[in-house]
C-alpha positions as a Markdown table, in Angstrom:
| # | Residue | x | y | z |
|---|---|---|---|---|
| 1 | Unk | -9.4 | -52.5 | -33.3 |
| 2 | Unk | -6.4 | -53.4 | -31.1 |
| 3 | Unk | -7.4 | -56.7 | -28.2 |
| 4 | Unk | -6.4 | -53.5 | -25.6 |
| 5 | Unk | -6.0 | -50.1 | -25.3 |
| 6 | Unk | -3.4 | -48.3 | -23.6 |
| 7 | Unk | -4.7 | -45.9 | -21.1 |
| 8 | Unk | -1.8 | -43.5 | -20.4 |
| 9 | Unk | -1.3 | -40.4 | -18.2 |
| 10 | Unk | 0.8 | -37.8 | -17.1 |
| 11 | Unk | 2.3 | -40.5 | -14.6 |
| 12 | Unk | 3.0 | -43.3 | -17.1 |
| 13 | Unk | 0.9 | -46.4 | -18.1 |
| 14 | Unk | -2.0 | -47.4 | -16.3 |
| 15 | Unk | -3.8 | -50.7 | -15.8 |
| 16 | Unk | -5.2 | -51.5 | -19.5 |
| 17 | Unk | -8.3 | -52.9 | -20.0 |
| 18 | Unk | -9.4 | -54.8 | -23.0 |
| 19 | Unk | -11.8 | -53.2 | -25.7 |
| 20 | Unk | -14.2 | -56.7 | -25.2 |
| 21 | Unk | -16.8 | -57.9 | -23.5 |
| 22 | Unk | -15.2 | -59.8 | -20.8 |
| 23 | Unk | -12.2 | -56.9 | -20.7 |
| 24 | Unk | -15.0 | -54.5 | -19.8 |
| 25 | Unk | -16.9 | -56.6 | -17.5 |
| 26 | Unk | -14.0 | -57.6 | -15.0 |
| 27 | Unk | -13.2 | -54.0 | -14.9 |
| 28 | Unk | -16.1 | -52.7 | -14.0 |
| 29 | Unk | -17.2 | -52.3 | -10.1 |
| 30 | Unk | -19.5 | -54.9 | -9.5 |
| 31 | Unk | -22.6 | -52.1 | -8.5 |
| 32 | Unk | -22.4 | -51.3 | -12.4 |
| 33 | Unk | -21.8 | -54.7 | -13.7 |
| 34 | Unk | -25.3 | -55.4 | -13.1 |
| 35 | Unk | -25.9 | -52.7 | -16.0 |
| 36 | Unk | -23.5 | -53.4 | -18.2 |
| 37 | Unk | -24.5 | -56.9 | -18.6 |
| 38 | Unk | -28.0 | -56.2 | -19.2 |
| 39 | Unk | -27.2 | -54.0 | -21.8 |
| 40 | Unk | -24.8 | -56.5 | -23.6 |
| 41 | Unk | -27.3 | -59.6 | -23.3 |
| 42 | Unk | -30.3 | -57.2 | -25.5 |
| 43 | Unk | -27.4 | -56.3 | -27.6 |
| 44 | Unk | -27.0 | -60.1 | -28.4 |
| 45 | Unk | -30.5 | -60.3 | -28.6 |
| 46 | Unk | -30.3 | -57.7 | -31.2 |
| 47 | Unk | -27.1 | -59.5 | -32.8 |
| 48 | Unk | -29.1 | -62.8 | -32.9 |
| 49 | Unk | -32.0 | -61.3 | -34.5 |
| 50 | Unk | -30.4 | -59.5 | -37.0 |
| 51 | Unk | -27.1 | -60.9 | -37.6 |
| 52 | Unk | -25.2 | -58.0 | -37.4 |
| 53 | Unk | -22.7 | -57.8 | -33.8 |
| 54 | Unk | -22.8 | -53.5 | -34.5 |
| 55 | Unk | -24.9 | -53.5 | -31.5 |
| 56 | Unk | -22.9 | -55.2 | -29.4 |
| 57 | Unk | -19.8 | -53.4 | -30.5 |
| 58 | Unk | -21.4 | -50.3 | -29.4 |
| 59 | Unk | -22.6 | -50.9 | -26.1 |
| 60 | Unk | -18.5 | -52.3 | -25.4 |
| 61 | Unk | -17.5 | -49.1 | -26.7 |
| 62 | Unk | -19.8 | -47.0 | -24.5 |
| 63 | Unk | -19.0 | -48.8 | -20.9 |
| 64 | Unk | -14.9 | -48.7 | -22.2 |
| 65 | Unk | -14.3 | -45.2 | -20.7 |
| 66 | Unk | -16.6 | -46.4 | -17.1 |
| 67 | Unk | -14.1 | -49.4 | -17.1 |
| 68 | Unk | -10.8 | -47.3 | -17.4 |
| 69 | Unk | -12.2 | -45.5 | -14.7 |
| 70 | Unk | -13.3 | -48.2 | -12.4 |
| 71 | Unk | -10.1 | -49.5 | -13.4 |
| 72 | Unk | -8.3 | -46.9 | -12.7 |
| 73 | Unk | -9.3 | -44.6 | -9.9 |
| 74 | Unk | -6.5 | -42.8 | -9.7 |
| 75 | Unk | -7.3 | -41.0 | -13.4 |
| 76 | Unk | -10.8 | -39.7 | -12.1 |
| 77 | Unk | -9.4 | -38.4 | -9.0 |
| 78 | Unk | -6.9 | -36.0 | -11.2 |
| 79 | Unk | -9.9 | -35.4 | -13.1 |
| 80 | Unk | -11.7 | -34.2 | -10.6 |
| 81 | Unk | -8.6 | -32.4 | -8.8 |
| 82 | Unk | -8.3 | -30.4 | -12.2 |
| 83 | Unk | -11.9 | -29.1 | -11.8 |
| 84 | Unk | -11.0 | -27.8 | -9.0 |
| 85 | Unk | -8.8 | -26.3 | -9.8 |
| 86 | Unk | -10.0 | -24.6 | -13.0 |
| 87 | Unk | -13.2 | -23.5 | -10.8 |
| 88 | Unk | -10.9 | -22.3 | -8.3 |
| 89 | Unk | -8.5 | -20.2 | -10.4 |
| 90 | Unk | -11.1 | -18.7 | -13.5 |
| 91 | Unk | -8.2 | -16.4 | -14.8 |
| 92 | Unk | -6.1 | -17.4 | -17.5 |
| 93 | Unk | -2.5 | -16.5 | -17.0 |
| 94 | Unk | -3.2 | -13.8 | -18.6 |
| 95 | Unk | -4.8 | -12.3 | -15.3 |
| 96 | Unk | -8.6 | -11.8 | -16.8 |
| 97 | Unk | -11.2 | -14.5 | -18.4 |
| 98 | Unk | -11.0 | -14.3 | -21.9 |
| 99 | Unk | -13.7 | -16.3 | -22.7 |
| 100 | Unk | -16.4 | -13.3 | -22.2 |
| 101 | Unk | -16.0 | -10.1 | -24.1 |
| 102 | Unk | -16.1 | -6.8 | -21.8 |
| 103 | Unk | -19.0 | -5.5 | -20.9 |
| 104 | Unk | -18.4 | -2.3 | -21.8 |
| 105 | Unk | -16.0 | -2.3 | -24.6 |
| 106 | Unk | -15.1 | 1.3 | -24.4 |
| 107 | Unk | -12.9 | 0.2 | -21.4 |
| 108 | Unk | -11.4 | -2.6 | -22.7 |
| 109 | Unk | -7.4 | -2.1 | -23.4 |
| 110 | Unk | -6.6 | -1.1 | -26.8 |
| 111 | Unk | -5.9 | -4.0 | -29.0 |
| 112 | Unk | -1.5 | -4.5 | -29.7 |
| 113 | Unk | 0.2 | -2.7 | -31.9 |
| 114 | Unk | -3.2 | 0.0 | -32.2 |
């Protein structure tokens, strides 16, 4: 696993945030820091008890993608811009959903080349 990942948009690269403990916790808004470190501390717990640091591996990977974010707000406001969009336009550029078969396939066009 690389110390940091490279979190990269349409827009170039964004503010990179380490795949560790710390990386994750100084990225986070402090309102879910609170969280995250009681999450990594029974993690340790569970590390100590069992000797085995796949706990606490896990709960870095989960809170990752919320540190990008809090990170970089920027990402989830284009995010949230492109659900807006895709709830505003439902077509496809092909002028009709496609994702629902017609209700009444005797009106549907005629497949190409039929």
């Amino acid at each position: 696993m690389a110390d940091a990942d490279v979190t990269t948009s349409p827009h170039g690269v964004r503010i990179r945030v380490n795949k560790t403990g710390p990386g994750v916790h100084a990225a986070l808004d402090p309102d879910r820091r609170a969280e995250f470190e009681a999450e990594f501390r029974n993690a340790l717990a569970h590390a100590d008890d069992q000797s085995d640091l796949d706990a606490v591996q896990d709960v870095v990977e989960r809170w990752w993608p919320a540190a990008v974010l809090c990170a970089n707000p920027e990402i989830q406001e284009e995010i949230s811009m492109g659900r807006c969009r895709a709830a505003d336009d439902a077509h496809t550029v092909f002028g009709h959903l496609t994702s629902h078969p017609h209700p009444r396939p005797e009106d549907a066009d005629t497949a190409v080349g039929s």
